[in-house]
N, C-alpha and C positions, 0 to 999 in steps of 0.2 A: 489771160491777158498779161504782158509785162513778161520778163524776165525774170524767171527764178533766181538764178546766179546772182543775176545784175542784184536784188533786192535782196539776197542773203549775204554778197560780200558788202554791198553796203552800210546797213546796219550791224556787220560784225567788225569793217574798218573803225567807223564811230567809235562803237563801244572800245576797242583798243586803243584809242584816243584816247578816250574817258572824254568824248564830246557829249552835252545834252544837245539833242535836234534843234534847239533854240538855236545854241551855239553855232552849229553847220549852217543851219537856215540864213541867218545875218549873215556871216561870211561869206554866202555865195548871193546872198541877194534875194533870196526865197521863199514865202511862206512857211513853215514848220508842216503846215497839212500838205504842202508841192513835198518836201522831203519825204514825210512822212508818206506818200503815197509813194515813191520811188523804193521807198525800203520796206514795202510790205507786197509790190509788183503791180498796182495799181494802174501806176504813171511810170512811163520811159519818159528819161531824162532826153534833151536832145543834143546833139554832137560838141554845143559847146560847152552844156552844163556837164557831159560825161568829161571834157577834159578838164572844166575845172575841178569836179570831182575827183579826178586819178592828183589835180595838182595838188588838191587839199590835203590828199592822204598819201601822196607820195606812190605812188603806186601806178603801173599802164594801167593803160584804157581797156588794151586787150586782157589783163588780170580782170578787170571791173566787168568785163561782159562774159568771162567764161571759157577764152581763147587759148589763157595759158594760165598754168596755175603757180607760176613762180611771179610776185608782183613787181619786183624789181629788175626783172630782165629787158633791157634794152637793145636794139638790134647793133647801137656801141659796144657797151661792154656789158658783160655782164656781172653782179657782186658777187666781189670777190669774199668766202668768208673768212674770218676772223682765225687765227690759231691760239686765240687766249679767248678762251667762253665769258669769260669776264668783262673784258673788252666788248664783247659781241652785242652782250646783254645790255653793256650801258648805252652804246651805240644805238640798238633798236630801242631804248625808254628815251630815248632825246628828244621825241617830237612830243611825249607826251607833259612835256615840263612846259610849264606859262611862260610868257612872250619876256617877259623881263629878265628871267632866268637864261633863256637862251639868247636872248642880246649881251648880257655878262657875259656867258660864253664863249660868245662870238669877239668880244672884246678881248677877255683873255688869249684867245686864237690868234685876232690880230696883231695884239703885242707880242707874243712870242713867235709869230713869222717875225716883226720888224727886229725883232732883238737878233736870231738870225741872219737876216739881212743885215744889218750891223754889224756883226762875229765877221761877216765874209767882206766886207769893206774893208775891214782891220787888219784882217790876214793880206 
């Protein structure tokens, strides 16, 4: 029963989170035993919980069922990678940093587009 794929890329997404199932579970709404049975193949998720799923981990829907094995291809564009590994690396560790951490970052982002924005007003 269930999905191999489905339940081995979900439980390996998690864990590259560094999510505990508690964690997943509250965020999407769900029991720990409903998660827990999606990542061992027990339980199919259904259409909205696989999208909230791919939303949670960044990821398509079609990577999470076994369709395509590149998680980030979209039928937009697709990513594009990095030419500094460096770069690359901190980029895929972003999602695993707590919520506060990356609201900083997203602030310092902010301000440094508006100061941008500023530069080209001045000019």
């Amino acid at each position: 029963m269930g999905n191999s794929i489905l339940a081995q890329r979900l439980k390996e997404l998690r864990e590259e989170h560094g999510y505990l199932q508690k964690f997943v579970a509250d965020k999407l709404g769900i029991r720990s035993n409903t998660l827990s049975g999606y990542e061992n193949g027990t339980r199919s998720p259904d259409p909205d919980m696989l999208i909230a799923l791919s939303d949670l981990y960044y990821v398509t829907t079609d990577y999470l069922l076994g369709k395509s094995d590149q998680p980030h291809l979209t039928k937009d564009v697709a990513f594009e990678p990095f030419n500094d590994p460096v770069l690359e690396r901190w980029y895929r560790e972003l999602p695993k940093n707590d919520e506060d951490d990356l609201r900083r970052l997203r602030k310092m982002w902010e301000l440094m587009q508006e100061s941008k924005n500023n530069k080209k007003e001045i000019e």
